[in-house]
N, CA, C and O atoms as a GROMACS GRO file, in nm:
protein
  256
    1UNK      N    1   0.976   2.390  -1.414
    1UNK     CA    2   1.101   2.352  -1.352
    1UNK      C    3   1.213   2.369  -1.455
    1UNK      O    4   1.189   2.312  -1.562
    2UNK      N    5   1.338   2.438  -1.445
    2UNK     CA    6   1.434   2.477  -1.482
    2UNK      C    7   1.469   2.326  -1.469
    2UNK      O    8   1.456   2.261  -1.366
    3UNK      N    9   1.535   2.258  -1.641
    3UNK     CA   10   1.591   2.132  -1.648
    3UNK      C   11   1.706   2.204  -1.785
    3UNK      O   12   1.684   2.243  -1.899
    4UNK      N   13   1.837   2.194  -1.697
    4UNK     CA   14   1.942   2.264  -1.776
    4UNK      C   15   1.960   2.166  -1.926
    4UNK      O   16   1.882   2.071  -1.929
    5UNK      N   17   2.023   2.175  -2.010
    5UNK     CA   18   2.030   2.107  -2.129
    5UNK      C   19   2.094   2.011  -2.136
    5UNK      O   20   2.072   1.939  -2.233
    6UNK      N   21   2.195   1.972  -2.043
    6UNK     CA   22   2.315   1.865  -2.041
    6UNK      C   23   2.236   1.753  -1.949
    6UNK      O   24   2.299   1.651  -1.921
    7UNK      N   25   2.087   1.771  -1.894
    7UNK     CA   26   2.033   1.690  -1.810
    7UNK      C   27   1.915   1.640  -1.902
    7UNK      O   28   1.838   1.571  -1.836
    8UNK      N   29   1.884   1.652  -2.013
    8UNK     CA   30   1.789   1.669  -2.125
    8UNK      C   31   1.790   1.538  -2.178
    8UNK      O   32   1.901   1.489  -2.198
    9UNK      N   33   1.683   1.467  -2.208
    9UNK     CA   34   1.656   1.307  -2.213
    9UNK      C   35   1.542   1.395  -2.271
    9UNK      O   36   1.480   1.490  -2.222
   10UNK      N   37   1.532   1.303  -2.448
   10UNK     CA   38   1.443   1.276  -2.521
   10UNK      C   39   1.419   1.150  -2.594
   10UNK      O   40   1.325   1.141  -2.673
   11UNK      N   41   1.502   1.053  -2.570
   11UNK     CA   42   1.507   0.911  -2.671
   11UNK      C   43   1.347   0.848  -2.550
   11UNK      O   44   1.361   0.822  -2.430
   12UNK      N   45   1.244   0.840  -2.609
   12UNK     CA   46   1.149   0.777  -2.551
   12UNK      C   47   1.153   0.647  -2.564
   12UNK      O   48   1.048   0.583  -2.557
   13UNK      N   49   1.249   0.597  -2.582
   13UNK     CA   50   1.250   0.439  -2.527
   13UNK      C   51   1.334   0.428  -2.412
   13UNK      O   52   1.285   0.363  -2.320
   14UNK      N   53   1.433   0.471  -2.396
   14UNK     CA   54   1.492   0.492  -2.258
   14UNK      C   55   1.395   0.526  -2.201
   14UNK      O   56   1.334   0.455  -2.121
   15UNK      N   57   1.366   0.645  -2.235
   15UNK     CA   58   1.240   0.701  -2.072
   15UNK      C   59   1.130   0.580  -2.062
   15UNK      O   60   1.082   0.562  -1.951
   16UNK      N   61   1.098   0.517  -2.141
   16UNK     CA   62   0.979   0.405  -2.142
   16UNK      C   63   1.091   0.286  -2.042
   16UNK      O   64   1.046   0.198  -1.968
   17UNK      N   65   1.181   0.301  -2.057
   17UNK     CA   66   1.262   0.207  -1.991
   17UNK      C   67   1.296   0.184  -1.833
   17UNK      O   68   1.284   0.093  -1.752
   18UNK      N   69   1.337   0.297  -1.834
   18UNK     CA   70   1.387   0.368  -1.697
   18UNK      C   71   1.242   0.360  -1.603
   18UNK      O   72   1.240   0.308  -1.491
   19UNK      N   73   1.132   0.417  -1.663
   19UNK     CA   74   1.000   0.414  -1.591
   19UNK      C   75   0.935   0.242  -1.572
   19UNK      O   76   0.846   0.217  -1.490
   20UNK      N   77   0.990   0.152  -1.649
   20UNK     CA   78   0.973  -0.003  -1.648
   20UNK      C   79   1.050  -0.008  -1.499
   20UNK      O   80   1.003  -0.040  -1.390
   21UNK      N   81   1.181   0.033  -1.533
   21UNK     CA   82   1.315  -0.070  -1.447
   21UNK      C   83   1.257  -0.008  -1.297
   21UNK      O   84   1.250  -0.084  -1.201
   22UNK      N   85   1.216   0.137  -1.285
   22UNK     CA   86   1.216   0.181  -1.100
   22UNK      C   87   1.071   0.143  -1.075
   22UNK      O   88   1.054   0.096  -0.962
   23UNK      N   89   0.972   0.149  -1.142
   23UNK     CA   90   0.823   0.094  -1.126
   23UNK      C   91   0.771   0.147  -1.004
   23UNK      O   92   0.686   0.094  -0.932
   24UNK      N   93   0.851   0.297  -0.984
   24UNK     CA   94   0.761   0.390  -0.872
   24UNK      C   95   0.768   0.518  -0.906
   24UNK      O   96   0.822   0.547  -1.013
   25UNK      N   97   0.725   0.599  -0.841
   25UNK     CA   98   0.689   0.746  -0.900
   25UNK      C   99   0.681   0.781  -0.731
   25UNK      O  100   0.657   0.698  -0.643
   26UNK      N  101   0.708   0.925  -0.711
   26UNK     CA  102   0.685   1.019  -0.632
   26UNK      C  103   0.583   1.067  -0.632
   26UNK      O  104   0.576   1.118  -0.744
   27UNK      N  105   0.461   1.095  -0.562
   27UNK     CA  106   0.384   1.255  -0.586
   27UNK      C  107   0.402   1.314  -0.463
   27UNK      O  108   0.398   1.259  -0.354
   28UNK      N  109   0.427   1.457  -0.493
   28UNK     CA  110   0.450   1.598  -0.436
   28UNK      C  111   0.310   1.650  -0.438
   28UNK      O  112   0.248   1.663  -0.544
   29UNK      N  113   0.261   1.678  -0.322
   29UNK     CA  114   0.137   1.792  -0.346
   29UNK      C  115   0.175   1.879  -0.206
   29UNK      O  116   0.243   1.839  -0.111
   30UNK      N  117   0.107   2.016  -0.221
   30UNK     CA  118   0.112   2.107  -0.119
   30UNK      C  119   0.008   2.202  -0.055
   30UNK      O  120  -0.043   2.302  -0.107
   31UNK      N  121  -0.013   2.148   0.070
   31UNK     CA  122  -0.119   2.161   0.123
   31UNK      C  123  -0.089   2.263   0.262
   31UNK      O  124   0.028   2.283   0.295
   32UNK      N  125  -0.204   2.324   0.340
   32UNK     CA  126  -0.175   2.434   0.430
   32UNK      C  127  -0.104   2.401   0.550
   32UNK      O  128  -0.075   2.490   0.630
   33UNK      N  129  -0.069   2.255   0.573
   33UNK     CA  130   0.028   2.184   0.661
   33UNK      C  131   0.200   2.193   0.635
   33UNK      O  132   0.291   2.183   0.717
   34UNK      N  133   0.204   2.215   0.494
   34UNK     CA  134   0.336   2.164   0.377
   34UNK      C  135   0.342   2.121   0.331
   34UNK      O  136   0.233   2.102   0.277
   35UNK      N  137   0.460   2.033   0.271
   35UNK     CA  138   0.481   1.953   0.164
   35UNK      C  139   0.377   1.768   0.194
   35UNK      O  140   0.386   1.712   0.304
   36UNK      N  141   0.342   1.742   0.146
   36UNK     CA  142   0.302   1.566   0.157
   36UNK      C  143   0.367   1.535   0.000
   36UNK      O  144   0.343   1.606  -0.098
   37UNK      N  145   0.478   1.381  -0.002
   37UNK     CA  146   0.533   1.321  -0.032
   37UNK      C  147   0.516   1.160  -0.040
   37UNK      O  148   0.596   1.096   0.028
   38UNK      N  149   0.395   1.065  -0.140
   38UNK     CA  150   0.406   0.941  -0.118
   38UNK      C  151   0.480   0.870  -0.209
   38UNK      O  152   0.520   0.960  -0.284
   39UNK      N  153   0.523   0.771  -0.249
   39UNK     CA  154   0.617   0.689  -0.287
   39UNK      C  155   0.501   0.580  -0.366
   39UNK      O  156   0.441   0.500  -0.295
   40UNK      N  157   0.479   0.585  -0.504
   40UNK     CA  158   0.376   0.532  -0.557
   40UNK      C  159   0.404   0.417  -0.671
   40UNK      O  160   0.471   0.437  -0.773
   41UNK      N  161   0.345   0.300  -0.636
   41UNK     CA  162   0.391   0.223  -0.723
   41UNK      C  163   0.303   0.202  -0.882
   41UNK      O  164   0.181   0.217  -0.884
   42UNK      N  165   0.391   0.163  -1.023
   42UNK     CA  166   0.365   0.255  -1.118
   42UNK      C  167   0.409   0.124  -1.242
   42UNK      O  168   0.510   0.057  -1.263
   43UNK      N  169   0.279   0.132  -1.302
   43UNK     CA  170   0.308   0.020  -1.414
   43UNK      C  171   0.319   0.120  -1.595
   43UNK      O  172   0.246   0.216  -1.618
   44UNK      N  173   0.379   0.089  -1.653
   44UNK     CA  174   0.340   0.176  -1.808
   44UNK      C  175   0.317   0.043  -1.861
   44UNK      O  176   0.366  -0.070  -1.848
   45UNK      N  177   0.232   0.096  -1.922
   45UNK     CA  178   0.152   0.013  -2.044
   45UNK      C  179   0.162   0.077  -2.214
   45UNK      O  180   0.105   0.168  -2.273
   46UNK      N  181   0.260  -0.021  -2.250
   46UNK     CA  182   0.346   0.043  -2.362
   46UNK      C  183   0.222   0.021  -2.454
   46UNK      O  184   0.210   0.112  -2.536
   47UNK      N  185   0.081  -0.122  -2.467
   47UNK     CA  186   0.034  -0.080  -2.572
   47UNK      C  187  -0.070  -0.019  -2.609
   47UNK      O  188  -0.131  -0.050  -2.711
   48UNK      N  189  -0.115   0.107  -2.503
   48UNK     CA  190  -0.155   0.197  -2.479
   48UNK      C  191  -0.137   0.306  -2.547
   48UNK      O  192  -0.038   0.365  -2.502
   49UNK      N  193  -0.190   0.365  -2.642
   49UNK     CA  194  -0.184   0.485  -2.679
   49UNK      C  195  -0.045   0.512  -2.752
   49UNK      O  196   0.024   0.411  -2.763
   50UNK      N  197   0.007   0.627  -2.804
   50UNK     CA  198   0.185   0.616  -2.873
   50UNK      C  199   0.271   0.646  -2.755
   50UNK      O  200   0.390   0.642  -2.785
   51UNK      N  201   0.246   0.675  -2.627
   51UNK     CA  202   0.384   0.670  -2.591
   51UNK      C  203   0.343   0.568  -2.444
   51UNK      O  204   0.417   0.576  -2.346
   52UNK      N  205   0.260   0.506  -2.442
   52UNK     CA  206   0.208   0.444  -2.355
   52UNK      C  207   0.121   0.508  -2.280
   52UNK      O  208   0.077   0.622  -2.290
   53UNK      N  209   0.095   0.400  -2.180
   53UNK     CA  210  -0.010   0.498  -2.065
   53UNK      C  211   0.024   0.441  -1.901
   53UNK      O  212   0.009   0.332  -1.847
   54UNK      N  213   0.067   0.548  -1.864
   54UNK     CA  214   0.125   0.528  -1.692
   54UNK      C  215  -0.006   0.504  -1.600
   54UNK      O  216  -0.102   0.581  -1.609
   55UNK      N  217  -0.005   0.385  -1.503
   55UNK     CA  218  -0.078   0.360  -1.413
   55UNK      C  219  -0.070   0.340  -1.272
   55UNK      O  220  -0.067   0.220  -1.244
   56UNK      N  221  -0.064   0.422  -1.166
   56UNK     CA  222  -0.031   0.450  -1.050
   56UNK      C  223  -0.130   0.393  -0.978
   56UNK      O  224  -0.217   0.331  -1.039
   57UNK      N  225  -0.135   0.404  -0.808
   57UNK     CA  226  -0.178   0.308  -0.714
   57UNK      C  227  -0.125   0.428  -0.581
   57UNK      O  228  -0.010   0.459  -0.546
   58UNK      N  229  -0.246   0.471  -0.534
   58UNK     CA  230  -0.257   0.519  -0.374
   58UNK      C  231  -0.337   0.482  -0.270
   58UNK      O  232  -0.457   0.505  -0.289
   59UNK      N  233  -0.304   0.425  -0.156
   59UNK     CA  234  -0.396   0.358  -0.074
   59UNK      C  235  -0.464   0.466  -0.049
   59UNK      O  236  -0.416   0.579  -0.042
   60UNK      N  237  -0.600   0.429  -0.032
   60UNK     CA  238  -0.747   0.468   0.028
   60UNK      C  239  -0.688   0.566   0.160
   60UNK      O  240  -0.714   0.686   0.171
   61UNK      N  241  -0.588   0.474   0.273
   61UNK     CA  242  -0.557   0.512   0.362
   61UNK      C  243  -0.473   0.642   0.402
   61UNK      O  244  -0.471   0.714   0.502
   62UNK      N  245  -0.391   0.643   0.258
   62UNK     CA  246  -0.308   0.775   0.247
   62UNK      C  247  -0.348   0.898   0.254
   62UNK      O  248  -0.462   0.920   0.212
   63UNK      N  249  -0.266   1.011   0.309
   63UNK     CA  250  -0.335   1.144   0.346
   63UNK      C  251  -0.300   1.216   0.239
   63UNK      O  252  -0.301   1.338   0.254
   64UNK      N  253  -0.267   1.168   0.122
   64UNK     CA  254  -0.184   1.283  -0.015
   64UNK      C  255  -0.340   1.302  -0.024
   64UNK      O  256  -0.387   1.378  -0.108
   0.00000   0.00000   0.00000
């Protein structure tokens, strides 16, 4: 994905931040129907590894 330079975020405490403050994530997958889109809720675990470690949540029930 084309991410122009003036949109460019590298201070990894912000990004550790920003991923605290919305505590959801998107996933995109694409399948022979189209696009599927769920809305996933999302913990980081800062003392995990050096830049943490992200932990997501999809119901059983979901078709992603």
């Amino acid at each position: 994905m084309y991410n122009p330079r003036w949109f460019k975020e590298d201070r990894l405490e912000f990004l550790q931040a920003e991923v605290q403050r919305l505590s959801f994530g998107t996933i995109v997958t694409s399948a022979s129907s189209g696009l599927l889109a769920s809305h996933v809720p999302m913990m980081l675990d800062l003392s995990a590894g050096g830049n943490g470690r992200l932990y997501g949540h999809v119901s059983r029930g979901n078709h992603q």
